[in-house]
C-alpha positions in Angstrom: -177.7 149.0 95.3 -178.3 145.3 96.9 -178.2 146.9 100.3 -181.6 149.3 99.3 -183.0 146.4 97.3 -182.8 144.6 100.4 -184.6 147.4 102.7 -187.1 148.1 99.9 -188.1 144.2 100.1 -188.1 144.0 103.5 -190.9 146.6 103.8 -192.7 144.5 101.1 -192.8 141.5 103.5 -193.8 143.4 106.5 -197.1 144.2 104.5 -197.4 140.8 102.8 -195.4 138.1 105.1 -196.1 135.6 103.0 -195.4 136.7 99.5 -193.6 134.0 98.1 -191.8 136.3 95.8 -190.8 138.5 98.2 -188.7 136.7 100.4 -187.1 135.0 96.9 -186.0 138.4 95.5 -184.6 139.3 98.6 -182.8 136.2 98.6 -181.1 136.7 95.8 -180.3 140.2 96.5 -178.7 139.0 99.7 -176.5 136.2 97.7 -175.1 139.1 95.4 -173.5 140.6 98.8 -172.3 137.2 99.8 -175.1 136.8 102.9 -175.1 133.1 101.7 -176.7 132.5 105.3 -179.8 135.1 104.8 -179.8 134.4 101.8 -180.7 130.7 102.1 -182.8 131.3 104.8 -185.1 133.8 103.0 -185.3 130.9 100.3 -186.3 128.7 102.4 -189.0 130.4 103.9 -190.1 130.7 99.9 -189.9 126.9 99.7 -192.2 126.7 103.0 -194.6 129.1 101.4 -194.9 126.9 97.9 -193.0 123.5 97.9 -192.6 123.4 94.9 -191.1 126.8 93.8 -188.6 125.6 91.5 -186.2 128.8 91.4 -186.0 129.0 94.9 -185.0 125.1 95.3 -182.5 126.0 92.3 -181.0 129.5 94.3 -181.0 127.6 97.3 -178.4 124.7 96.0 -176.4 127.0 94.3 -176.2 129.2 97.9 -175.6 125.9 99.3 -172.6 125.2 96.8 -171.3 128.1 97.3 -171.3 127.4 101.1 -169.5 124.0 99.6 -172.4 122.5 101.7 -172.6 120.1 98.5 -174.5 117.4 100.3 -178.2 119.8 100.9 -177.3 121.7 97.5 -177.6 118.2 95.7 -180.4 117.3 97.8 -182.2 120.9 96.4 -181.0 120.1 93.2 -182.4 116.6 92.9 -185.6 117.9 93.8 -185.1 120.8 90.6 -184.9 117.8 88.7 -188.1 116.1 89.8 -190.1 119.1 88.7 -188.3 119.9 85.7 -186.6 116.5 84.3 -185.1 117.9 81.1 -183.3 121.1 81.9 -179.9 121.4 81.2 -178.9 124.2 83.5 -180.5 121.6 86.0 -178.7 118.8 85.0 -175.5 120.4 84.4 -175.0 121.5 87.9 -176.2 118.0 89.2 -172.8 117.1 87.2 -171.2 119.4 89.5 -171.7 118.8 93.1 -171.2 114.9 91.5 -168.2 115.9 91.1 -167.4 117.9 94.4 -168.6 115.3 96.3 -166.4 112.9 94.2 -168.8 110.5 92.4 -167.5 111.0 89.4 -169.4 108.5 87.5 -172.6 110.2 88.6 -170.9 113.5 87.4 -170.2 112.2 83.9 -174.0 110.2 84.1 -175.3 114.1 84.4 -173.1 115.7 81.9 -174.3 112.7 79.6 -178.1 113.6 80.3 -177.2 117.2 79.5 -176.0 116.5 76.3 -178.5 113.8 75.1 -181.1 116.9 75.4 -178.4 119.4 74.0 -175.6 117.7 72.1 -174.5 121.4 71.3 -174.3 122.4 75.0 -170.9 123.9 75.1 -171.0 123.6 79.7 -171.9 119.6 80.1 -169.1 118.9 76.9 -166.4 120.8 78.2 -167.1 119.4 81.6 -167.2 115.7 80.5 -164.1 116.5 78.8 -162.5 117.6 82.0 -163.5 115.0 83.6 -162.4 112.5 80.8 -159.2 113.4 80.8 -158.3 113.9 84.3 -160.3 111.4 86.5 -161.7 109.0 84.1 -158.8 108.4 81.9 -161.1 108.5 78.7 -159.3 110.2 76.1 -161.4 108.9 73.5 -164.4 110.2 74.7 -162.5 113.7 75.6 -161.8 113.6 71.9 -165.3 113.2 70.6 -166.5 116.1 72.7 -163.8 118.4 71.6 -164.8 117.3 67.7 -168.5 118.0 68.6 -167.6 121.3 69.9 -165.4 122.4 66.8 -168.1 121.1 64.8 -170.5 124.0 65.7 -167.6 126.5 66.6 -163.8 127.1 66.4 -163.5 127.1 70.1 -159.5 127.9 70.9 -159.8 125.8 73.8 -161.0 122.6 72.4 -158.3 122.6 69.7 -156.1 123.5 72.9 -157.1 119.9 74.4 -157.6 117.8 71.1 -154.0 118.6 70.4 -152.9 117.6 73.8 -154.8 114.8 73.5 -153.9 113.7 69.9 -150.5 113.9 71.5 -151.0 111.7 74.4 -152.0 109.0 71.2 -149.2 109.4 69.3 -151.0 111.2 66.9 -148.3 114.0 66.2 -149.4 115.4 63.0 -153.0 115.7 64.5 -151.5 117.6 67.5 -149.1 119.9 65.6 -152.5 120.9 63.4 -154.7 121.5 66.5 -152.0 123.7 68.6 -151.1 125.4 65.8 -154.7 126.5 65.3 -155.4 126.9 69.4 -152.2 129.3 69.2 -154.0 131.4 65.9 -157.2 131.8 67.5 -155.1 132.8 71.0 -156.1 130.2 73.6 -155.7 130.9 77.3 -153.2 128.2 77.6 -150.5 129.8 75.0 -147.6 129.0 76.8 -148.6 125.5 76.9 -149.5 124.9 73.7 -146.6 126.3 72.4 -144.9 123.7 74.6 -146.5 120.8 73.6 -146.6 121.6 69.8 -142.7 121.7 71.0 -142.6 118.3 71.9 -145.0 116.9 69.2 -142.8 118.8 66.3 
């Protein structure tokens, strides 16, 4: 119960105002009933307390994000960054509110970083490969990251966009191959795979 979480909290910081801790739990308590606005307020007051409390920067951007105030959730995340250079959760989201704010280049510059540290990390790939395909026009890249991802694992959904994107390049025997196996292993895009394994047969 958020609500009793939150009471329960609350008397902690009326005996200790400036535990750190305090106001961050109850900051994330307040998130999980959608108080983005308490929420990032009782962060904040975290950050005041220690500047450089790196899960409370973090919560704060993604309250921020969800607020789709992307310009101060990239400014928390950049700071994430600073203190912690080569985490991929980090980084990964830095590739999202790219992208929400549009820079797209400095999306697929973050998903990049992501998978330099991680080249199994399943989020940055199948982000790039959005990306790729839909705003970068890229489909050789796109296909890379689906191969590196059915490398490790037969993931329904990257057989699901290497056949699509075999048959953007003409390569119809490589698409027939990859829907038929996205339709076996039950993708969430069954109808269209079964309509573009159509139109590559």
């Amino acid at each position: 119960d958020f609500q009793k979480a939150i009471q329960y909290i609350s008397s902690v910081i009326d005996l200790d105002p400036l535990s750190k801790e305090a106001y961050f739990y109850r900051g994330r308590a307040k998130y999980q009933i959608n108080d983005l606005y308490g929420s990032i307020l009782d962060y904040s007051i975290a950050i005041q307390i220690d500047s450089n409390f790196k899960e409370a920067i973090f919560n704060r951007g993604l309250a921020r994000e969800e607020k789709k105030d992307y310009t101060d959730a990239l400014s928390d995340l950049k700071k994430c960054e600073l203190l912690e250079p080569n985490n991929v959760l980090i980084l990964n989201k830095l590739g999202d509110l790219f992208f929400s704010l549009g820079n797209n280049e400095n999306a697929n510059l973050y998903y990049s970083k992501a998978i330099e540290i991680d080249p199994i990390n399943y989020q940055a790939r199948r982000s790039r490969i959005f990306l790729n395909v839909f705003y970068r026009n890229n489909i050789e890249s796109a296909i890379s990251d689906c191969n590196a991802i059915i490398t490790k694992f037969e993931d329904p959904e990257s057989y699901y966009m290497r056949g699509f994107l075999k048959g953007k390049n003409n390569d119809l025997t490589g698409s027939v191959s990859d829907l038929t196996r996205a339709i076996e292993l039950n993708c969430s895009e069954l109808s269209s795979a079964y309509y573009f394994r159509g139109l590559a047969k």
